[in-house]
C-alpha positions as CSV (number, residue, x, y, z in Angstrom):
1,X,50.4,178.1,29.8
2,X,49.7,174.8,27.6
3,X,46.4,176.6,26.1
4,X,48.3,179.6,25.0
5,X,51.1,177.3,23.5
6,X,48.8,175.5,21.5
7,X,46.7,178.6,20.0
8,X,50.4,180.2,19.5
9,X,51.7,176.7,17.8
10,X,49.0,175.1,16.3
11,X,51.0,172.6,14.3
12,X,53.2,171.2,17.7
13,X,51.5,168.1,19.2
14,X,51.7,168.5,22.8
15,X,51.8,165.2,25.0
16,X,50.2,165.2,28.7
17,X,51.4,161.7,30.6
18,X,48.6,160.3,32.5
19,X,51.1,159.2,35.6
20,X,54.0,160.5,37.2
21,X,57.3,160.3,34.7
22,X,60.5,161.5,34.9
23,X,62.5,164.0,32.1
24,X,64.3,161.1,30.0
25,X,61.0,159.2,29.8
26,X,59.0,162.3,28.5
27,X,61.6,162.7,26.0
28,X,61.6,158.8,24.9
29,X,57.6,159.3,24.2
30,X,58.5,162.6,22.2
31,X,61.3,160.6,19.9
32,X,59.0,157.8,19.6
33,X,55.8,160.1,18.7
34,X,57.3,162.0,16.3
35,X,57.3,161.7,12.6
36,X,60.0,164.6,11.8
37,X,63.8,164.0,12.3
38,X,64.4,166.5,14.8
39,X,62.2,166.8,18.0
40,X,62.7,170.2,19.8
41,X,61.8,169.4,23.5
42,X,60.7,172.6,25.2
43,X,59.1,172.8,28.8
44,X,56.1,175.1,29.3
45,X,56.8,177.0,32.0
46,X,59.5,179.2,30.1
47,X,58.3,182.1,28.4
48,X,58.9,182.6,24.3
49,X,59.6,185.9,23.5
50,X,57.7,186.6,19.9
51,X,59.2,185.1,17.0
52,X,62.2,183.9,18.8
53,X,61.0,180.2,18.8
54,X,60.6,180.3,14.7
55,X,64.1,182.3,14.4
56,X,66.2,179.9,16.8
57,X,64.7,176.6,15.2
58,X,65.0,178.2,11.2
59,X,68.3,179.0,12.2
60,X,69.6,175.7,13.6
61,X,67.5,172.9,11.5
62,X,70.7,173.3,8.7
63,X,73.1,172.5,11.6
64,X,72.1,168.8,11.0
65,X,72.2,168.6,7.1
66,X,75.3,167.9,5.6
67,X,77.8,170.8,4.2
68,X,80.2,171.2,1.4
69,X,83.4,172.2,1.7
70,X,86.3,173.2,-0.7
71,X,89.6,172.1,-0.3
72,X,92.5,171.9,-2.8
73,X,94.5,168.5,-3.3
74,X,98.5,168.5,-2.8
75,X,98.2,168.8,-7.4
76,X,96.4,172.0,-7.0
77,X,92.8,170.2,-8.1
78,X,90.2,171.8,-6.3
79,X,87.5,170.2,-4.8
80,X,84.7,169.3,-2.8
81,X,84.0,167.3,-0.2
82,X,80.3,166.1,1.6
83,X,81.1,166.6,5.3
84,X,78.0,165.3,7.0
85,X,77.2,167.0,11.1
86,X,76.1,165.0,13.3
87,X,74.8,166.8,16.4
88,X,72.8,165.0,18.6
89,X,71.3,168.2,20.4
90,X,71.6,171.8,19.2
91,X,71.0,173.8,22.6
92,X,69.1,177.2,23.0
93,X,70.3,180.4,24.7
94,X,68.1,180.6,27.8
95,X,67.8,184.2,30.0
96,X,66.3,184.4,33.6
97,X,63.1,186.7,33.4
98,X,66.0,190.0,34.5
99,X,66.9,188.7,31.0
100,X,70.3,187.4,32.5
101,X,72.1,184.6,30.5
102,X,71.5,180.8,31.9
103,X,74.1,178.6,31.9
104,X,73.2,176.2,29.9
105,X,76.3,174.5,28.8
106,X,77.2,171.3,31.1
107,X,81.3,170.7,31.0
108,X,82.2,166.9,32.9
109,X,86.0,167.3,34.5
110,X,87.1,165.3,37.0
111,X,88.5,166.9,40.1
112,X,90.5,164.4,42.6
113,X,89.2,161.7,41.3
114,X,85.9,162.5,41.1
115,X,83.7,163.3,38.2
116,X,81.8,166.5,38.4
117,X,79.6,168.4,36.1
118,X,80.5,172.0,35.8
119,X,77.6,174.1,33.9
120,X,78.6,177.4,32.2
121,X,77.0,179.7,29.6
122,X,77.1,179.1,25.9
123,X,79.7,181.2,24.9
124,X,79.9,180.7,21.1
125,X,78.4,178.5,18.6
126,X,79.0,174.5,18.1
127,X,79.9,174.7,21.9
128,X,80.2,171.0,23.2
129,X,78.0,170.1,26.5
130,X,77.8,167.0,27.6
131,X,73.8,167.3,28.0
132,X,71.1,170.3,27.4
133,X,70.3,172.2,30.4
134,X,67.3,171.4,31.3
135,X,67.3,168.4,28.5
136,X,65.5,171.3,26.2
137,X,67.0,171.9,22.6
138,X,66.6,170.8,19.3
139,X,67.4,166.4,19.2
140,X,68.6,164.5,16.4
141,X,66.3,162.1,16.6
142,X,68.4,159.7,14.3
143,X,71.4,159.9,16.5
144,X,69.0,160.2,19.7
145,X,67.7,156.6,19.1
146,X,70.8,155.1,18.1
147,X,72.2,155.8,21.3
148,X,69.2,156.4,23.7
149,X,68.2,153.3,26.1
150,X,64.1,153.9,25.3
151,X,61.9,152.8,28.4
């Protein structure tokens, strides 16, 4: 699966650990290997339909640049402001191989007292989850290693 990744994606550096890690420390390497500011962690096991990988990252990379927006002033001026997005993750829409929709949108609640992690399907765009199923989607790196404890 790796081989055909890497003739498919030439230009994607693909890290091996030596030893035995765990998810959050695979991703730390990945932040701290990078030289881009967005690091799209991806597991390969899944299958990538053609051209979807290109489309869904083209699509999102704008998500994390900042927007204008027009608004008019209580005088009637009209204006723009800046209104810079700061996701920290943008996640994918994942399908089971009966193409059925993963849930892949984790939702914390707390239910007597208890917190719980409840994981539903994306339903929308800019849906909040409190972490990427599967940690795979496309990271901030900026914002990951403000707030990211890195082993």
């Amino acid at each position: 699966a790796l081989d055909e990744l890497s003739r498919r994606f030439p230009c994607v550096r693909f890290i091996i650990p030596q030893e035995e890690i765990n998810i959050g420390q695979m991703i730390n390497i990945g932040m701290k290997e990078t030289e881009g500011e967005t690091v799209f962690v991806v597991w390969d096991d899944i299958k990538i339909r053609e051209n979807i990988l290109r489309i869904f990252v083209l699509s999102k990379l704008s998500l994390f640049e900042k927007t204008l927006d027009d608004f008019t002033t209580s005088d009637n001026t009209e204006c723009k402001i800046e209104i810079p997005r700061k996701p920290l993750c943008l996640l994918p829409s994942l399908y089971s191989a009966s193409s059925q929709v993963l849930p892949v949108k984790a939702s914390p609640s707390i239910d007597d007292a208890y917190f719980t992690v409840t994981l539903s399907k994306l339903l929308y765009e800019h849906s909040i989850s409190l972490y990427p199923y599967d940690f795979m989607g496309i990271y901030n790196k900026k914002h990951f290693l403000k707030w990211a404890v890195l082993t």
